[in-house]
C-alpha positions in Angstrom: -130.5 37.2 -3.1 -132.1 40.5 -3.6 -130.3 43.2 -5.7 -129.8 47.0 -5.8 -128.5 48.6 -8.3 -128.1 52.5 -8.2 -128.2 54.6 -11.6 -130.0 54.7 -14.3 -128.4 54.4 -17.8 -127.0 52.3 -20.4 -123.8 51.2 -18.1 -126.9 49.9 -14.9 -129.2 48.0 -17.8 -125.8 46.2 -18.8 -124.8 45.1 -15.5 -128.4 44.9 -14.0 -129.4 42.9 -17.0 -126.1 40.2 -16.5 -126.8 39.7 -13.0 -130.4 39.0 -13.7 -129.4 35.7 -15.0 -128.1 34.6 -11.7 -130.0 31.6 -10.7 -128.9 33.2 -6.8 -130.9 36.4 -7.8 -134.7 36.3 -6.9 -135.2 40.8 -7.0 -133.4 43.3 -8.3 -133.9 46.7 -7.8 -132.9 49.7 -9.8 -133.2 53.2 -8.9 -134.0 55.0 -10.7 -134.1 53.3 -14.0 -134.9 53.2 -17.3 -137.5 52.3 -19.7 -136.1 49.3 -21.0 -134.7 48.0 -17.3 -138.4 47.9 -16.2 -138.7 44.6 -17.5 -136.3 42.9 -16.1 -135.9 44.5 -12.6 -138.8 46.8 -10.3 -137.5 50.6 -10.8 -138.3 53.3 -8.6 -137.9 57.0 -8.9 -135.2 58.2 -6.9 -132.6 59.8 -8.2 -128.9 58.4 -7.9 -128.0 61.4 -5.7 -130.9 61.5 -3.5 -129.0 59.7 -0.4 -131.9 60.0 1.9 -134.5 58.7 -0.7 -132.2 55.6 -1.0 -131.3 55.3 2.4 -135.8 55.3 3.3 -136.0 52.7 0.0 -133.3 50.3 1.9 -134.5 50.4 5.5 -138.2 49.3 3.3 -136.9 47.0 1.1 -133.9 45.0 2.3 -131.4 43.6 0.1 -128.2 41.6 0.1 -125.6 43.5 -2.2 -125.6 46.6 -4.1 -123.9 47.8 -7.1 -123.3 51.7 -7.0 -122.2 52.5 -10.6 -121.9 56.5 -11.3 -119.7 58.9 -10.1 -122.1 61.8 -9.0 -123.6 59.0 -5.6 -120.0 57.3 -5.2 -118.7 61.2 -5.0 -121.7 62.3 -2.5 -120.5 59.3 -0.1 -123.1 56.3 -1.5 -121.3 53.3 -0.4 -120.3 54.7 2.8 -123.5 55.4 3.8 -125.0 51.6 2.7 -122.5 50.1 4.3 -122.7 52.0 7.7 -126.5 50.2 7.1 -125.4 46.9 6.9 -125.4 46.6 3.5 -122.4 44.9 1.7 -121.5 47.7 -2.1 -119.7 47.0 -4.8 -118.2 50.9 -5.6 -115.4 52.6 -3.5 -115.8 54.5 -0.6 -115.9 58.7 -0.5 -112.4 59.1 0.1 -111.3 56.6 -2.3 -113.8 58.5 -4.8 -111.7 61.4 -5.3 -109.3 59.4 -8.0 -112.0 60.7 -10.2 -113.8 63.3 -8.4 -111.0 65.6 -8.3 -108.7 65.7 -11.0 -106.2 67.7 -9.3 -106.2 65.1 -6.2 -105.2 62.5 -8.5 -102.9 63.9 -10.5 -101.3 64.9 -7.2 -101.3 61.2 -6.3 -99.7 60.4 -9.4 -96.7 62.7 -9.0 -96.2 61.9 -5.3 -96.1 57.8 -6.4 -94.4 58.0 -9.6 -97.0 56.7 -12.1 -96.5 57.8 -15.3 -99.1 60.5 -16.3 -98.9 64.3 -18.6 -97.1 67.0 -16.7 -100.0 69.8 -15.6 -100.1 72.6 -12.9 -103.2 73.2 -10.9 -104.9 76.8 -10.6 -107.8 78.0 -8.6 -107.1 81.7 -10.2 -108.2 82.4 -13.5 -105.6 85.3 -13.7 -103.2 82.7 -12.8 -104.4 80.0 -15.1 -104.5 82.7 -17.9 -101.0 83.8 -17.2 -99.6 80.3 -17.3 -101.3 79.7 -20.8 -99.8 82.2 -22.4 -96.2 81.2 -22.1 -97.2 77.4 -22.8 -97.1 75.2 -26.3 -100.0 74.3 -28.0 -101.9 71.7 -28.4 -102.8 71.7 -24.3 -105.4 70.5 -22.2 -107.7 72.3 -19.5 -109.5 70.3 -17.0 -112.3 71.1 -14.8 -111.5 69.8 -11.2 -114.4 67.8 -10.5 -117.1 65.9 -12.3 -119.1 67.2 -15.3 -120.5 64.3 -16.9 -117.4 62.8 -19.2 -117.2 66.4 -20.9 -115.0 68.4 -18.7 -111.7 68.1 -21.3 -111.3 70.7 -23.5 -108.3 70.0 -25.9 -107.1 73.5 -27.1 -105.3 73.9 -30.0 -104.3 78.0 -29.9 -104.0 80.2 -27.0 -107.3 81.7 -28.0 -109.3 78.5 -27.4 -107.4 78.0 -24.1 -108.5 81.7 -23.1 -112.5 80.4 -24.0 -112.2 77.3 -22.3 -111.1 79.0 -19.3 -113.4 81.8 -19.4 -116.2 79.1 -19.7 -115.1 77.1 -16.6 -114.3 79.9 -14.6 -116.3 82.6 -15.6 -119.2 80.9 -16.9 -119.7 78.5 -14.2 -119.9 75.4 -17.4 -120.1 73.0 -14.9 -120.6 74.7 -11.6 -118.0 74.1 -8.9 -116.6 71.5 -10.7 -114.5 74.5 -13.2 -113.5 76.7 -9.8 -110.1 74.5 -10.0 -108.9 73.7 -13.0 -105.4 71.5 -14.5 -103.8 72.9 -17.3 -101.9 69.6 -18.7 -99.6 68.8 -21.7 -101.3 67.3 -24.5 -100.3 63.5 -25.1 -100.5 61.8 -28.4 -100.8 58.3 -29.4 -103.3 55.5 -29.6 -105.3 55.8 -26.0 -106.9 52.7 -24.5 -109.3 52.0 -21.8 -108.9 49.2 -18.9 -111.5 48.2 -16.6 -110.6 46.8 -13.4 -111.9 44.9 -10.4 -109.8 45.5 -7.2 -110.2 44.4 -3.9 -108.1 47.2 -2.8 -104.8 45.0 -3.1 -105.4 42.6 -5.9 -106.5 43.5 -9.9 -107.9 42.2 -12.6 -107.7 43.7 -15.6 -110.9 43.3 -18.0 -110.7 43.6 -21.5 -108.9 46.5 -23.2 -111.1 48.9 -25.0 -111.6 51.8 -27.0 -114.1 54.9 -26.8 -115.1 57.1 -29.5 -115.2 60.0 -27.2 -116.3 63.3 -29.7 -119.6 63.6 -31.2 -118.4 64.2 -34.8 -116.2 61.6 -36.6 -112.8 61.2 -36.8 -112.1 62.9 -33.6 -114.3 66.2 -34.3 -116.5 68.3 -32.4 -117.4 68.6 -28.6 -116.7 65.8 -26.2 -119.6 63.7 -24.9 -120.0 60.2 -22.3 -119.1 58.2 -25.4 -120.4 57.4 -28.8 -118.9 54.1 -29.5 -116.4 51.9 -28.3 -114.8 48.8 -29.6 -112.7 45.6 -27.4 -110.6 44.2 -27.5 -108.1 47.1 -28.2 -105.4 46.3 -30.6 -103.2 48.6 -29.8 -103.3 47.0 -26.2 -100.2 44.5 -26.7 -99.9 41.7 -24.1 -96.5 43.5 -23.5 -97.8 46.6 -22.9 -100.2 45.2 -20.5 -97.8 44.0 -18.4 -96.1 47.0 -18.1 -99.2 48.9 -17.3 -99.8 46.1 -14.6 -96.3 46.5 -13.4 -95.9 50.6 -13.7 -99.8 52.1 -13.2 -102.5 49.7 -11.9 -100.6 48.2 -9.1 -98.4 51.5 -8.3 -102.3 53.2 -8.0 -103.7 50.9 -6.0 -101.2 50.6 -3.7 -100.9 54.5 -3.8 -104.4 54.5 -2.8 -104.1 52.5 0.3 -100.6 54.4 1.9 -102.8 57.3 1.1 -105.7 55.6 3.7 -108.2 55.3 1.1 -108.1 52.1 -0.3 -110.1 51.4 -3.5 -111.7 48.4 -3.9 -114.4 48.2 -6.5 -114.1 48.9 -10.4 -111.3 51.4 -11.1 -110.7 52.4 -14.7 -107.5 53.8 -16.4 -107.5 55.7 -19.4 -104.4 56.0 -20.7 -102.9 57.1 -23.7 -99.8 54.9 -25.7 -97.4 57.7 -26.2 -93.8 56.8 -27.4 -92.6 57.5 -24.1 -94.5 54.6 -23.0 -98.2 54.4 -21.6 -98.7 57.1 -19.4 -102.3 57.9 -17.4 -104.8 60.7 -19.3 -107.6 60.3 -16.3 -109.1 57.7 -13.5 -112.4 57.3 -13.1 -114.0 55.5 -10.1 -116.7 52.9 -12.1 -117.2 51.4 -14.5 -117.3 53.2 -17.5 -120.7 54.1 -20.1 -120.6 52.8 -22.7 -117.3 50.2 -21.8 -119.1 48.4 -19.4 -121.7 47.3 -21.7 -119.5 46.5 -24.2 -116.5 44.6 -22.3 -119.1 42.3 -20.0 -120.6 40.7 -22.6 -116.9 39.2 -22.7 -116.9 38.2 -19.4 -117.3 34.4 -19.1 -116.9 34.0 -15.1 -119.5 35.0 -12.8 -120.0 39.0 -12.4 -121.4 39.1 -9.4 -118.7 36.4 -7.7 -116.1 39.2 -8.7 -118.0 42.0 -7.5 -118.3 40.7 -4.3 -114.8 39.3 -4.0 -114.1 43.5 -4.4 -116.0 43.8 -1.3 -114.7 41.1 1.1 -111.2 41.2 -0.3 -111.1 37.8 -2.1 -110.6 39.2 -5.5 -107.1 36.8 -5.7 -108.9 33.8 -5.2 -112.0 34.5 -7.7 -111.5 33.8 -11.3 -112.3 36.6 -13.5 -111.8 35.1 -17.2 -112.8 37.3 -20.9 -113.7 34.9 -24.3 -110.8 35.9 -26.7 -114.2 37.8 -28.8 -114.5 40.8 -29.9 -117.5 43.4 -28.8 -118.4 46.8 -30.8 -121.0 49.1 -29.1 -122.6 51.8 -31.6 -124.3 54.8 -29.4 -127.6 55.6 -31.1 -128.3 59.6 -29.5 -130.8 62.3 -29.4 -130.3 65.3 -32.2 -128.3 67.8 -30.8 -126.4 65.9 -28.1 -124.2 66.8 -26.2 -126.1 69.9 -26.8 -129.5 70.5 -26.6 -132.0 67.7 -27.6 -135.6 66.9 -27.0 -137.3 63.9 -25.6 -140.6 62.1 -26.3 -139.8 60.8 -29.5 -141.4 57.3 -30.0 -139.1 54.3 -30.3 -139.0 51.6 -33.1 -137.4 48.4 -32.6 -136.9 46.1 -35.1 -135.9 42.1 -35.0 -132.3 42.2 -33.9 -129.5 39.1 -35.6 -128.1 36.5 -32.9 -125.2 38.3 -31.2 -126.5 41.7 -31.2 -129.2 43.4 -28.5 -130.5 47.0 -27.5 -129.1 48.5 -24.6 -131.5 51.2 -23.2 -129.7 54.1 -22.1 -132.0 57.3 -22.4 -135.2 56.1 -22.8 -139.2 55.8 -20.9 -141.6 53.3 -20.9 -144.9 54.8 -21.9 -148.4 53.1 -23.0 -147.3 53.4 -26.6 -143.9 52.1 -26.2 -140.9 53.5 -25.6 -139.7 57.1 -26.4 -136.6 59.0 -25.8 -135.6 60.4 -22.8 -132.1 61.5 -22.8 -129.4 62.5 -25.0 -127.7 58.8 -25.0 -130.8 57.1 -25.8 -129.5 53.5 -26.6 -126.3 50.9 -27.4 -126.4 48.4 -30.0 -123.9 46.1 -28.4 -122.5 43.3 -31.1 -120.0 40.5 -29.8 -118.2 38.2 -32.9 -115.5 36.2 -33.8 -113.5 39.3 -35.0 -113.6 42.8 -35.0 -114.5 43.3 -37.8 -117.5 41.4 -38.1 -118.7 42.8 -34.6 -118.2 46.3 -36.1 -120.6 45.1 -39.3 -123.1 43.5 -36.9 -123.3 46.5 -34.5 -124.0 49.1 -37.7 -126.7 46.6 -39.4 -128.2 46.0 -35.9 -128.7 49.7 -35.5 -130.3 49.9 -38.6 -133.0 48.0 -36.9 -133.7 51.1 -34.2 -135.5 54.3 -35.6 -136.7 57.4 -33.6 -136.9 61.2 -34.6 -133.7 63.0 -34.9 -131.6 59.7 -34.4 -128.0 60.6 -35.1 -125.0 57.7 -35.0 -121.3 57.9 -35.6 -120.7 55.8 -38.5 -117.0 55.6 -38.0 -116.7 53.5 -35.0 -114.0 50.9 -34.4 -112.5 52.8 -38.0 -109.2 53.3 -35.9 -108.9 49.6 -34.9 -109.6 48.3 -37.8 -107.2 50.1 -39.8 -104.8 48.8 -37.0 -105.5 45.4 -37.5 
């Protein structure tokens, strides 16, 4: 079988890397890349987005299956397009897209169906928006609309913080057209937890509970970024809590999804946050997630591709889909400055990595010197053991092993769990 894979970061090396090892799989290509997916798969440069670049690639180089993993292409109408080409996807259509495209969509969704979520109003009006916080309680939540790479959330504490994250969305332009709408939600506490799920529209199956370290400074500070950590299984996560999420979100969305004439078949994720009103839904996304997927597959001990293509020709009921019971801590190794401004070019250094632990290349290029940095994420030290605990200890002492300029690390991963446990 020959492969594609569309993206380009630490989440594509993960899954591009697994299905390498597919006796079935004789090419896989990745577009566009990374340094360290060169030497497993052929990468060419064309950008994620480009739908006519990967459109001219396909009608070139036929394949069997491909594997759409970010948001921006699934958004832009990705799968459609390879499967109006003949060409079987694993990632949900345009429509179906929105769950995460639009923020306002699905939290529409989730008040029309019932599933449990944080009340919010919608605004496409500033003035509006900044009448409406002024007569709300603090802690709140603003929202751009649409995509803006994992960083969109701006948790605001006072009305003045509320007033500056509005005026950067709206004003500003932060993220473009993604901040013309915005949600205005009620801030949620409790433990929050991450589920991964393969759907074939009808059926799911949940993967391993996780849990992302979503801020760049410890213990919850500074600005959001894609993720700096995350650890799974999730204690929190009880077996009778799952069931209740199965019971009261998963299936409720799916099934949502389909009266709605979008059905959703590929991997749909649900953050959700275990308030003591129950679990209750903080955002969808429509993939997998970066860094979860690299650190929940390695768990996975039935065949990844099988389930992704049981997503696509709706035998997801009939395909086993079966975790170890280990655990898996993933340490996010970034660029100085991130999620800020960072430079790139600094040379990569790579030590010999324990049993159990590997280097996931994220952000980084292949030159005739070796690798340097290329992004703000620029690698995962992904670490699978017995316990938690010794998975967090094996992920830290493995990223001792990895050096480059300006290399910054959150040392406080999986703290949260651990302290559960």
């Amino acid at each position: 079988m020959k492969i594609l894979v569309i993206g380009g970061g630490g989440r594509e090396y993960g899954i591009a890397k697994r299905i390498s090892l597919d006796e079935r799989v004789e090419k896989i290509y990745v577009l566009p890349g990374n340094g360290g997916i060169s030497e497993f798969a052929e990468c060419f440069d064309i950008k994620a987005t480009d739908l006519d670049g990967v459109r001219d690639f396909v009608l070139e180089h036929p394949v069997d299956f491909a594997v759409v993993t970010p948001d921006d292409p699934l958004a832009l109408g990705m799968a459609d397009m390879l499967r109006g080409m003949g060409v079987s996807c694993f990632g949900p259509s345009k429509a179906a897209a929105r769950i995460e495209a639009s923020k306002i969509f699905s939290k529409d969704l989730m008040k029309k169906y019932g599933i449990p979520t944080a009340k919010a109003e919608s605004f496409d009006s500033k003035a509006a928006a900044s009448c409406y916080i002024a007569s709300q309680d603090y802690p709140l939540v603003i929202k751009a609309d649409g995509l803006a790479l994992g960083k969109g959330v701006f948790i605001c504490r006072s009305h003045e913080e509320a007033a500056e994250a509005l005026h950067e969305l709206m004003d500003n332009k932060l993220f473009g057209k993604s901040g013309e709408r915005v949600l205005v939600e009620e801030f949620l506490e409790g433990p929050e937890v991450t589920v991964l799920t393969f759907t074939d529209g009808k059926t799911v199956k949940p993967m391993v509970a996780s849990m992302d370290h979503k801020t760049a400074g410890e213990g919850g500070t500074g600005p959001n970024t894609g993720g700096m950590g995350v650890i799974a299984p999730n204690p929190f996560y009880t077996e009778k809590i799952a069931a209740e999420c199965m019971e009261r979100i998963f299936l409720p969305t799916v099934r949502a999804m389909e009266k709605e004439g979008c059905p959703f078949t590929g991997c749909l994720y649900f953050g959700l946050m275990l308030t003591k009103d129950g679990p209750k839904v903080i955002e969808y996304n429509c993939r997998f997630g970066d860094p979860e997927a690299q650190t929940v597959l390695p768990l996975l001990e039935t065949n990844l591709l099988d389930a992704m293509m049981a997503t696509e020709n709706g035998k997801l009921e009939e395909t086993p889909v079966v975790f170890s019971d280990k655990a898996a801590c993933c340490v996010v190794l970034a660029s100085g400055g991130y999620p800020g401004k960072y430079e790139k070019g600094k040379p990569i250094s790579i030590g010999v990595l324990d049993e159990g632990t590997e280097v996931v290349h994220a952000g980084t290029r292949m030159t005739e010197n070796g690798f340097v940095t290329a992004g703000g994420r620029v690698m995962n030290v992904i670490s699978t053991a017995d316990s938690l605990k010794e998975a967090v200890e094996k992920a830290y002492k493995g990223a001792e092993k990895v050096s480059f300029e300006g290399m910054y690390l959150r040392r406080d991963i999986g703290k949260i769990a651990l302290d559960r446990i």
